[in-house]
Biopython code that builds the backbone (N, CA, C, O; Angstrom):
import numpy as np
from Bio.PDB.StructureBuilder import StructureBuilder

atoms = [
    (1, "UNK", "N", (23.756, -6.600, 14.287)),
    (1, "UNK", "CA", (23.069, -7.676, 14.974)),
    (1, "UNK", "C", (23.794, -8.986, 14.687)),
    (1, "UNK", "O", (24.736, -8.989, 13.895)),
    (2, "UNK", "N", (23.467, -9.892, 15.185)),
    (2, "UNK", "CA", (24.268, -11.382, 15.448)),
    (2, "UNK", "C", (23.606, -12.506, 14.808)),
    (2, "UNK", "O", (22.382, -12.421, 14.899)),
    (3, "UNK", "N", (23.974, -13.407, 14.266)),
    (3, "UNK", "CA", (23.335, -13.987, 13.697)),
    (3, "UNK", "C", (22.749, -15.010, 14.524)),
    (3, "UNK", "O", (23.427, -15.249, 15.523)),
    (4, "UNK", "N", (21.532, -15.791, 14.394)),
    (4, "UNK", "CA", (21.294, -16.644, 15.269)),
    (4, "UNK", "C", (20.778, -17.936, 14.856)),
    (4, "UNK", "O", (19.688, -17.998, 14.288)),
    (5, "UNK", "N", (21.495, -19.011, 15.102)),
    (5, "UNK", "CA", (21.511, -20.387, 14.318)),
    (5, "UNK", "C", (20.704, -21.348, 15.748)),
    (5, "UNK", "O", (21.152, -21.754, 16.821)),
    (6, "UNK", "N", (19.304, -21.429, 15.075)),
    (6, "UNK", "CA", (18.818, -23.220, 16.106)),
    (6, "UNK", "C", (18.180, -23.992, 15.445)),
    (6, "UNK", "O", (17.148, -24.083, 14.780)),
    (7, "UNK", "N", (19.369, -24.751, 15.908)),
    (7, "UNK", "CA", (18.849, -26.478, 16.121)),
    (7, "UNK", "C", (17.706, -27.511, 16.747)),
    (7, "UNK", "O", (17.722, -28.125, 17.814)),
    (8, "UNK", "N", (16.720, -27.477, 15.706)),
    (8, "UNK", "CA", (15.345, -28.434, 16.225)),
    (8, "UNK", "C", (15.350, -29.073, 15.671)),
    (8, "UNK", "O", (15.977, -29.176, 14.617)),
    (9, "UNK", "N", (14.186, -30.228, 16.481)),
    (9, "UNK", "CA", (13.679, -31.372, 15.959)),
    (9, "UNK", "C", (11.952, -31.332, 15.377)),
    (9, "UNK", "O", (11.318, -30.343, 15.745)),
    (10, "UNK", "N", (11.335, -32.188, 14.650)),
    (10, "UNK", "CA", (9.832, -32.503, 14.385)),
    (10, "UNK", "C", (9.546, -32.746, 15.378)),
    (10, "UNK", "O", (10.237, -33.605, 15.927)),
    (11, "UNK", "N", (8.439, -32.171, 16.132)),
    (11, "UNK", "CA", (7.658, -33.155, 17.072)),
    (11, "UNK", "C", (8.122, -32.813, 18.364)),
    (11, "UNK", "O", (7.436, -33.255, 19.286)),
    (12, "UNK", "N", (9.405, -31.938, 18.751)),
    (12, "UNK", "CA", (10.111, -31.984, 19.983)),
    (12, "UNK", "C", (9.364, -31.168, 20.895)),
    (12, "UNK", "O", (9.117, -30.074, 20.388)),
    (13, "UNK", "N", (8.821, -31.331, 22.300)),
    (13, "UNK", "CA", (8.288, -30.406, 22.628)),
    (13, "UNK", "C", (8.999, -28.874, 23.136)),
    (13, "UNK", "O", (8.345, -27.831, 23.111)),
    (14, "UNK", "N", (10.133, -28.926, 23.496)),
    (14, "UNK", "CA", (11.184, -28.193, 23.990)),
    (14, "UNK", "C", (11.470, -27.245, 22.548)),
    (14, "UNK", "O", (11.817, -26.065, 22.605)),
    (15, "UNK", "N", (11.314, -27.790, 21.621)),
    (15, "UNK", "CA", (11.943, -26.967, 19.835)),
    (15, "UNK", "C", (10.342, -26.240, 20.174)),
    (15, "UNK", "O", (10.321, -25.013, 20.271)),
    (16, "UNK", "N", (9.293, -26.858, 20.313)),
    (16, "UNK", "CA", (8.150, -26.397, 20.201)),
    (16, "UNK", "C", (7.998, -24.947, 21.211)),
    (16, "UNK", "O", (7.919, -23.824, 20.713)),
    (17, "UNK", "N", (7.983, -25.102, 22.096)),
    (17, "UNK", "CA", (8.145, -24.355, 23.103)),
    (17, "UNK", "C", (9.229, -22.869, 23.117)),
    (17, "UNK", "O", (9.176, -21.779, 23.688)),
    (18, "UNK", "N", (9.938, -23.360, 22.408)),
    (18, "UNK", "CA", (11.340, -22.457, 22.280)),
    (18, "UNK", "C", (10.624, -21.275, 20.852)),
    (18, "UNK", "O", (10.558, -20.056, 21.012)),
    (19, "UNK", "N", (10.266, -21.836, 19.833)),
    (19, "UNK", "CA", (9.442, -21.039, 18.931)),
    (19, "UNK", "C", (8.137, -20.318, 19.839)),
    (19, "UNK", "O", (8.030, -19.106, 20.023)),
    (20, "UNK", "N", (7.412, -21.117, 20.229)),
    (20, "UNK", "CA", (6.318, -20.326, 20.933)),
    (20, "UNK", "C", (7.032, -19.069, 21.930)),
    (20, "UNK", "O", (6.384, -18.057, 22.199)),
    (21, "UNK", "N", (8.093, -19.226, 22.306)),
    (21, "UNK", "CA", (8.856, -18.085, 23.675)),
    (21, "UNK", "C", (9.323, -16.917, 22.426)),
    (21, "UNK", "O", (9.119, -15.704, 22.481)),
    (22, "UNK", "N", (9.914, -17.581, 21.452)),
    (22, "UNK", "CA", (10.001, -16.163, 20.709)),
    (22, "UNK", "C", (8.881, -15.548, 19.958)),
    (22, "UNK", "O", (8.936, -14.401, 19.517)),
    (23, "UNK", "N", (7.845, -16.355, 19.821)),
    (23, "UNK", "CA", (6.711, -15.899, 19.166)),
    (23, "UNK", "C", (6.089, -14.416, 20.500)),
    (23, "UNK", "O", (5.780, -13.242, 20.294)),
    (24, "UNK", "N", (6.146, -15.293, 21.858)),
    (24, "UNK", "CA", (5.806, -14.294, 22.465)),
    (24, "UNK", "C", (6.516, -13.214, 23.013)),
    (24, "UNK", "O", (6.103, -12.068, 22.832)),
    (25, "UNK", "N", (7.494, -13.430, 23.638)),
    (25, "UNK", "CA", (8.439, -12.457, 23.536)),
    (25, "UNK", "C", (9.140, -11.116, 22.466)),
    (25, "UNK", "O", (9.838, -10.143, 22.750)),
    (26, "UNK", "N", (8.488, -11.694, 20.957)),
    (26, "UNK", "CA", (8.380, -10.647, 20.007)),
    (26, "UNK", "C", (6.998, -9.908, 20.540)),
    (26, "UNK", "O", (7.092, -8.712, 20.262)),
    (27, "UNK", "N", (5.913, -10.159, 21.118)),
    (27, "UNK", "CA", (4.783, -9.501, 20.925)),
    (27, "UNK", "C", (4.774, -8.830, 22.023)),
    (27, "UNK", "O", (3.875, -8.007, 22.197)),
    (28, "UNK", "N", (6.055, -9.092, 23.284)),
    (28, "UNK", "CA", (5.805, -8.188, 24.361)),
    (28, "UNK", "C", (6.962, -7.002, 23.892)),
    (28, "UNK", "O", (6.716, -5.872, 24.313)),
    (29, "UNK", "N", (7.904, -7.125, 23.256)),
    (29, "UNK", "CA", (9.003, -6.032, 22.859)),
    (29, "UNK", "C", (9.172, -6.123, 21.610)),
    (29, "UNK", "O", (9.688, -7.159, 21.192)),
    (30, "UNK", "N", (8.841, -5.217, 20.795)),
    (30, "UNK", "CA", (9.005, -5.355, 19.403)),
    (30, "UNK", "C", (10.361, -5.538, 18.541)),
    (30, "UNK", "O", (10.327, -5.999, 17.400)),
    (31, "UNK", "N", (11.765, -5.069, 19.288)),
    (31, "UNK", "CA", (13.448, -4.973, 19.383)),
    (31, "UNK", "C", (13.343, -6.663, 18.893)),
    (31, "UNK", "O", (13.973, -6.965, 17.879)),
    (32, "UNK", "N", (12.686, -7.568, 19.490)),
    (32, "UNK", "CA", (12.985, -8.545, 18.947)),
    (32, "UNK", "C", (12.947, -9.414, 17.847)),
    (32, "UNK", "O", (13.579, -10.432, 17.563)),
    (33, "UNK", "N", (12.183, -8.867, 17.372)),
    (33, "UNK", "CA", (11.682, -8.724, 15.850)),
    (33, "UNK", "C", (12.473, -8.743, 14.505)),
    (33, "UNK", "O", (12.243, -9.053, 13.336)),
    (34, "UNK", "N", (13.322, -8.350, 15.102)),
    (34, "UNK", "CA", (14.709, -7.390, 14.418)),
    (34, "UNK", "C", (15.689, -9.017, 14.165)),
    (34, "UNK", "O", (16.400, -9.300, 13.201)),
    (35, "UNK", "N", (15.407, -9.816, 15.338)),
    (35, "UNK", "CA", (16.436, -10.841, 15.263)),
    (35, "UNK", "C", (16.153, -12.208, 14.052)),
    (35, "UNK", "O", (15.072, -12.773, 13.884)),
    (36, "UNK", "N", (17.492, -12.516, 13.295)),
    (36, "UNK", "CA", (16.897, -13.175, 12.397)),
    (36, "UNK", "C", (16.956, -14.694, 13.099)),
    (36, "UNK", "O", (17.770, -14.714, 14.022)),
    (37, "UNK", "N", (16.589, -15.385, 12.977)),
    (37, "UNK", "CA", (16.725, -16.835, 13.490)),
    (37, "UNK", "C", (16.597, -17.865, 12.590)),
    (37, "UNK", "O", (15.533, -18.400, 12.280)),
    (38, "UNK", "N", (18.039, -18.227, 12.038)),
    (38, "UNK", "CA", (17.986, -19.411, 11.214)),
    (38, "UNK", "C", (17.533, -20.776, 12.020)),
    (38, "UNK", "O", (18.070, -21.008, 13.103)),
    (39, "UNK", "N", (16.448, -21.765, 11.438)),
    (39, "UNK", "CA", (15.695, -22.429, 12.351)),
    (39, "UNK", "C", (16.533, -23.500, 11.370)),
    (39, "UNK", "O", (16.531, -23.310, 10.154)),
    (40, "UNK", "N", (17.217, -24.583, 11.931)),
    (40, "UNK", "CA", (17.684, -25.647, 10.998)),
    (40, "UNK", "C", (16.818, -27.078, 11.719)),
    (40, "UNK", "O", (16.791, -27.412, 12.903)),
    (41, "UNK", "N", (16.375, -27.519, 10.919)),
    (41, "UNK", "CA", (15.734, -29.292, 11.257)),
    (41, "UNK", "C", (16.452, -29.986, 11.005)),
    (41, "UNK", "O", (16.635, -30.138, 9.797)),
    (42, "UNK", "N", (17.348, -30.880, 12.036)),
    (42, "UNK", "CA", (18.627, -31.400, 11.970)),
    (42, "UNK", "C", (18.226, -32.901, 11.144)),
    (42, "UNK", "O", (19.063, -33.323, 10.346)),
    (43, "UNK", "N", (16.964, -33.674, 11.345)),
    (43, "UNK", "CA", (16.405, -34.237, 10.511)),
    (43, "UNK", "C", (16.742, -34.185, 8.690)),
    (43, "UNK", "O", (16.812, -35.159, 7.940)),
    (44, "UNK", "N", (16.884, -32.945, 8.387)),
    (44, "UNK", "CA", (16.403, -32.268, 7.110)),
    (44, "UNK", "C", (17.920, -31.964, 6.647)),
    (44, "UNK", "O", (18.132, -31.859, 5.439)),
    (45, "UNK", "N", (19.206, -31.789, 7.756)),
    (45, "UNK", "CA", (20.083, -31.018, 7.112)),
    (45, "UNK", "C", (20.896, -31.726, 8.348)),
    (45, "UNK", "O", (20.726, -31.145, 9.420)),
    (46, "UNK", "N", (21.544, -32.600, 8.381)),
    (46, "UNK", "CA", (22.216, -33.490, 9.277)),
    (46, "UNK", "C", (23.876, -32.758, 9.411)),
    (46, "UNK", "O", (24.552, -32.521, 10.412)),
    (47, "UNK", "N", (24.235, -32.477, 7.519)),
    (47, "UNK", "CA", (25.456, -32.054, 7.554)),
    (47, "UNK", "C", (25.872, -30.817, 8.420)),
    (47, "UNK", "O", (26.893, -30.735, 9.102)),
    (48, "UNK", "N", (25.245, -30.210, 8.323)),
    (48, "UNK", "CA", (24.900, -28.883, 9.185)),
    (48, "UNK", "C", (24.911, -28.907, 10.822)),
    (48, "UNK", "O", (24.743, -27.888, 11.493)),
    (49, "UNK", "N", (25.135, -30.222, 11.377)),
    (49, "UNK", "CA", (24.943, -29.940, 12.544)),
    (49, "UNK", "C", (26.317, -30.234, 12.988)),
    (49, "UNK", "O", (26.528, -30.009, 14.180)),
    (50, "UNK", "N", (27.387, -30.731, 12.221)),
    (50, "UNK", "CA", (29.199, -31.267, 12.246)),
    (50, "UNK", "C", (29.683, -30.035, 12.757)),
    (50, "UNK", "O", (30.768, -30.197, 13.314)),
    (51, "UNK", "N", (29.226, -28.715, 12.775)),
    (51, "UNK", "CA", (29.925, -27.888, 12.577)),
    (51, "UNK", "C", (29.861, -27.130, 14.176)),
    (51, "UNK", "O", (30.418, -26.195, 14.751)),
    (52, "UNK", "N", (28.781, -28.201, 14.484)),
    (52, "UNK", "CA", (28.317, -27.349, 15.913)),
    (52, "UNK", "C", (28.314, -28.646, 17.360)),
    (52, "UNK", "O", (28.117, -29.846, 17.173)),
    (53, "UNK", "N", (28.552, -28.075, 18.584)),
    (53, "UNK", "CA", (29.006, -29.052, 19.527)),
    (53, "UNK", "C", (27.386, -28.833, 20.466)),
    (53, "UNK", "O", (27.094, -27.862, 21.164)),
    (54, "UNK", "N", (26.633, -29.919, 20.228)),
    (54, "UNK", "CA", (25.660, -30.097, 21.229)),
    (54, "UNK", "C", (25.033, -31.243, 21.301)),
    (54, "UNK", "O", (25.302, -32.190, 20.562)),
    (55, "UNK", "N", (24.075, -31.263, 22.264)),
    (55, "UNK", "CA", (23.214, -32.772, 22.424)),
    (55, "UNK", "C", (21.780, -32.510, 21.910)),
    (55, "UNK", "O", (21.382, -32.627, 20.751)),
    (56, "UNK", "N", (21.108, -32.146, 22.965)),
    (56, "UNK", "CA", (19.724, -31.896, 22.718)),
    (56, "UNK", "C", (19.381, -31.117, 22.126)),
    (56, "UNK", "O", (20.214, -30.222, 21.986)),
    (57, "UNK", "N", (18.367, -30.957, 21.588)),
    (57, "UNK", "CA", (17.326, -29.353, 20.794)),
    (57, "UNK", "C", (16.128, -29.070, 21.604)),
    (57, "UNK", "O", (15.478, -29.760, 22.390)),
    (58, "UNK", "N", (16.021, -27.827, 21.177)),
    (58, "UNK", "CA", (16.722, -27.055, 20.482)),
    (58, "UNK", "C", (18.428, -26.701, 21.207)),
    (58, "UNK", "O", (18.830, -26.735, 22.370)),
    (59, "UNK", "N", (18.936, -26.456, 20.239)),
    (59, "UNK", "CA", (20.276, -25.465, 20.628)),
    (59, "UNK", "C", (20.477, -24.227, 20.063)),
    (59, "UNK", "O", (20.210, -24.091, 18.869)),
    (60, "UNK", "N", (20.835, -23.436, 20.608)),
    (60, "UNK", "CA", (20.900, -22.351, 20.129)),
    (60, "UNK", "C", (22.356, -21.557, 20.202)),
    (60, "UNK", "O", (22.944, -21.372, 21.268)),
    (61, "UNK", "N", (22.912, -21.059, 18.749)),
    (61, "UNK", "CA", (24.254, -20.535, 19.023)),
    (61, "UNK", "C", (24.014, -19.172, 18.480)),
    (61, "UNK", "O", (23.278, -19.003, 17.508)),
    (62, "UNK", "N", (24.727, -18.025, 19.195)),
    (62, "UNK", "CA", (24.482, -16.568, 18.397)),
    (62, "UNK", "C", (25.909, -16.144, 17.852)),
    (62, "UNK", "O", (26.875, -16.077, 18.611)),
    (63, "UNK", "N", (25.972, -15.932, 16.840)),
    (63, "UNK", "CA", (27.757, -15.764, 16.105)),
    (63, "UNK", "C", (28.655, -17.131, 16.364)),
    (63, "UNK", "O", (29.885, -17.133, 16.399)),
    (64, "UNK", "N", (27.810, -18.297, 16.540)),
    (64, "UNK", "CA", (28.612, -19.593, 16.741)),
    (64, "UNK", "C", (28.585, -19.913, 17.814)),
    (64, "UNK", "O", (28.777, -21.103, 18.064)),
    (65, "UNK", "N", (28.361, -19.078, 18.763)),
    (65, "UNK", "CA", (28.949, -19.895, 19.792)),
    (65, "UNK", "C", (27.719, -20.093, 20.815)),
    (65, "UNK", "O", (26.889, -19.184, 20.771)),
    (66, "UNK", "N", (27.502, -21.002, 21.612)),
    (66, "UNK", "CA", (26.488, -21.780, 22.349)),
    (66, "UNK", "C", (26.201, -20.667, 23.398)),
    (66, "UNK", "O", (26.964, -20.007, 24.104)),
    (67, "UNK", "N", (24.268, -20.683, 23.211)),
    (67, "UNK", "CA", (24.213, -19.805, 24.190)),
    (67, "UNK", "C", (23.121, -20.259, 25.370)),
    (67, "UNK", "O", (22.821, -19.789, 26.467)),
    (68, "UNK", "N", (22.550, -21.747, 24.364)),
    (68, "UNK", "CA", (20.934, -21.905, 25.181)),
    (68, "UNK", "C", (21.100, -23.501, 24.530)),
    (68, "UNK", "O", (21.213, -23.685, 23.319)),
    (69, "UNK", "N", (21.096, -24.359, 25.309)),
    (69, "UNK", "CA", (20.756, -26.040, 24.323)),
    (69, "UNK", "C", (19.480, -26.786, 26.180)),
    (69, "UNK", "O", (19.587, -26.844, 27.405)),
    (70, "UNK", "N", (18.748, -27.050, 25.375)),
    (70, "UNK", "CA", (17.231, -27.544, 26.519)),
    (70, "UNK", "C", (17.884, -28.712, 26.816)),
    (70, "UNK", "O", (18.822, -29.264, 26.241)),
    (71, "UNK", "N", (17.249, -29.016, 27.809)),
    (71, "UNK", "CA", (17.600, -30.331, 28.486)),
    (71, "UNK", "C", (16.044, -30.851, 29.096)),
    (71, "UNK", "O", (14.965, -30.298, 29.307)),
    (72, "UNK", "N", (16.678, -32.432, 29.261)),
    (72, "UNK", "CA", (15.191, -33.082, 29.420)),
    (72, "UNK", "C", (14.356, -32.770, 30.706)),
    (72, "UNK", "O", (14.942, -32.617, 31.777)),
    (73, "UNK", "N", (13.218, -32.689, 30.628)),
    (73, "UNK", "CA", (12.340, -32.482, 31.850)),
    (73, "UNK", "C", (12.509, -30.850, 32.132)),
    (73, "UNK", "O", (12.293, -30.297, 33.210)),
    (74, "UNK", "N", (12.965, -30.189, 30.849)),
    (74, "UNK", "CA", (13.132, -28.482, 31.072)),
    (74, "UNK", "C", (11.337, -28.351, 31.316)),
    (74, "UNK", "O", (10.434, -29.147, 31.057)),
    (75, "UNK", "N", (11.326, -26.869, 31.975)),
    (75, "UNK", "CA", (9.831, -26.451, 32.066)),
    (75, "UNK", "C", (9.498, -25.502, 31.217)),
    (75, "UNK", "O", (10.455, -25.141, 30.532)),
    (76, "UNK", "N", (8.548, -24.982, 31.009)),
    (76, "UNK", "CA", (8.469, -23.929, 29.641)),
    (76, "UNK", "C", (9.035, -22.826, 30.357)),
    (76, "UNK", "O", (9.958, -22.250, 29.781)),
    (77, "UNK", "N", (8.685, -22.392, 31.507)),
    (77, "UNK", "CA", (9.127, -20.910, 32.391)),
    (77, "UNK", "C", (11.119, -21.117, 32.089)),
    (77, "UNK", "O", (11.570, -20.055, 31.661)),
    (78, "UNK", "N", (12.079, -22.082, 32.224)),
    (78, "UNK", "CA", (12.837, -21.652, 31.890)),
    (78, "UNK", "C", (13.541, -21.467, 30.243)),
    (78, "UNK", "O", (14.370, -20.637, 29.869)),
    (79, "UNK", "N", (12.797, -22.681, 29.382)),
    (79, "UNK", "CA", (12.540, -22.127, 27.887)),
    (79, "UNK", "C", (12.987, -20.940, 27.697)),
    (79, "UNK", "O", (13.938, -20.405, 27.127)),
    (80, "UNK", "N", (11.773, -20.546, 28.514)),
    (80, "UNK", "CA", (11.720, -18.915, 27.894)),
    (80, "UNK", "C", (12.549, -17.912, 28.242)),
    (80, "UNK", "O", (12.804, -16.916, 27.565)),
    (81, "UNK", "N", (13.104, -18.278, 29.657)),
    (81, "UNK", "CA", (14.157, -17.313, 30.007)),
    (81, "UNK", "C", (15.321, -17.539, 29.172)),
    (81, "UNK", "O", (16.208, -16.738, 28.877)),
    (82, "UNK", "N", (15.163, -18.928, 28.791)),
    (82, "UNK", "CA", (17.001, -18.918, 28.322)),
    (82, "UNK", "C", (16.842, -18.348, 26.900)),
    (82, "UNK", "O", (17.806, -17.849, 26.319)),
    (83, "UNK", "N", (15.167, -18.457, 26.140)),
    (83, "UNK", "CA", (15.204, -17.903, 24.805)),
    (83, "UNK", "C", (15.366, -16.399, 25.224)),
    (83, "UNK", "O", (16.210, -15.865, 24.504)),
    (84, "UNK", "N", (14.998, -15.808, 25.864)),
    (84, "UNK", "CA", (15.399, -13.856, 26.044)),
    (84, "UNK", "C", (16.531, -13.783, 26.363)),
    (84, "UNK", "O", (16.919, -12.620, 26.251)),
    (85, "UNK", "N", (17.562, -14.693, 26.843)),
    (85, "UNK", "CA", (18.898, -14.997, 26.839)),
    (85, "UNK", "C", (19.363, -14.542, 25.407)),
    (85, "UNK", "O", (19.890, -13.453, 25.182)),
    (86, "UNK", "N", (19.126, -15.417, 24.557)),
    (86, "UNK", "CA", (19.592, -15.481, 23.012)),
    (86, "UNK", "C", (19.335, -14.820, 22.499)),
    (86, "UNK", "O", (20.155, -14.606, 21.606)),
    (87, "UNK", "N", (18.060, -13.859, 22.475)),
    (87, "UNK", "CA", (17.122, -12.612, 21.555)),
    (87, "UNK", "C", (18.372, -11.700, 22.372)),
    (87, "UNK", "O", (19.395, -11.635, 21.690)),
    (88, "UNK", "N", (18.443, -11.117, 23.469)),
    (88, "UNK", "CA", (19.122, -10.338, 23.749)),
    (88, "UNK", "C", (21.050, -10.150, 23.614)),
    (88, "UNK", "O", (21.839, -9.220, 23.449)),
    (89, "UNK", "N", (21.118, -11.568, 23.793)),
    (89, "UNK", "CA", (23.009, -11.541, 22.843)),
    (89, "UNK", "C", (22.902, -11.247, 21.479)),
    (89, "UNK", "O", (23.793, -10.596, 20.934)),
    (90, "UNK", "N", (21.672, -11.749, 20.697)),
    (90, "UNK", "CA", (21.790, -11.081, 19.319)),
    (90, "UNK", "C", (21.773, -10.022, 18.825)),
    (90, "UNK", "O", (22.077, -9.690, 17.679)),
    (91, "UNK", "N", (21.269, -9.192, 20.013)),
    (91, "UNK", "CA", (20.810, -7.823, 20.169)),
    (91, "UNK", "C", (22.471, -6.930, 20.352)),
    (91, "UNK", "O", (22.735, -5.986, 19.608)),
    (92, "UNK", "N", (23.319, -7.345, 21.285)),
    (92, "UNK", "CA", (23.930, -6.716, 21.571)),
    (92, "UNK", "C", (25.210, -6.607, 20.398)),
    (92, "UNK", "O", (25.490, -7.472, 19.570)),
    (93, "UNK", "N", (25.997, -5.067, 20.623)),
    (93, "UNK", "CA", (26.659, -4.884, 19.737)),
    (93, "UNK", "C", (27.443, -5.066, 19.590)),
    (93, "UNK", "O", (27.958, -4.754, 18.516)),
]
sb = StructureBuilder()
sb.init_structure("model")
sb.init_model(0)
sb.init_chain("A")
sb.init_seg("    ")
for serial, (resi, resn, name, xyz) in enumerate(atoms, 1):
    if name == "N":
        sb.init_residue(resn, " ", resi, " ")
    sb.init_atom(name, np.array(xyz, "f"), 0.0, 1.0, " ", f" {name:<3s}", serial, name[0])
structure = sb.get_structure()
């Protein structure tokens, strides 16, 4: 499996949203479960974010490399598609 590194903020509704899509998306397929998701608060760990090329949060990279970063005025319906985006590259072998 792949490792999976995202980038949130406190308070963001889009970081918010992006946890809630994997919260549910684990409860409709259990395979996802399996995926680990390092959650970094760029707030909390600033150095940590030098290493990675994005704007907004969440972002999401699986083995490094960019697979999902939200943008403003996103809706939750695509949130969530782009989070089964990322559950499923982590998935693959």
């Amino acid at each position: 499996m792949k490792k999976v590194t995202a980038f949130v903020m406190d308070l963001c509704p889009y970081c918010a949203g992006s946890k809630r899509a994997v919260k549910e998306l684990i409860a409709e397929d259990d395979r996802y479960a399996a995926v680990d998701i390092d959650w970094i608060n760029e707030k909390e760990h600033p150095e940590m974010t030098e290493e990675y090329d994005y704007y907004y949060c969440p972002a999401f990279f699986v083995d490094g490399e960019k697979v999902y970063e939200a943008h403003p005025g996103e809706e939750y319906d695509s949130i969530r598609e782009n989070v089964n985006r990322v559950l499923d590259a982590a998935l693959e072998a």
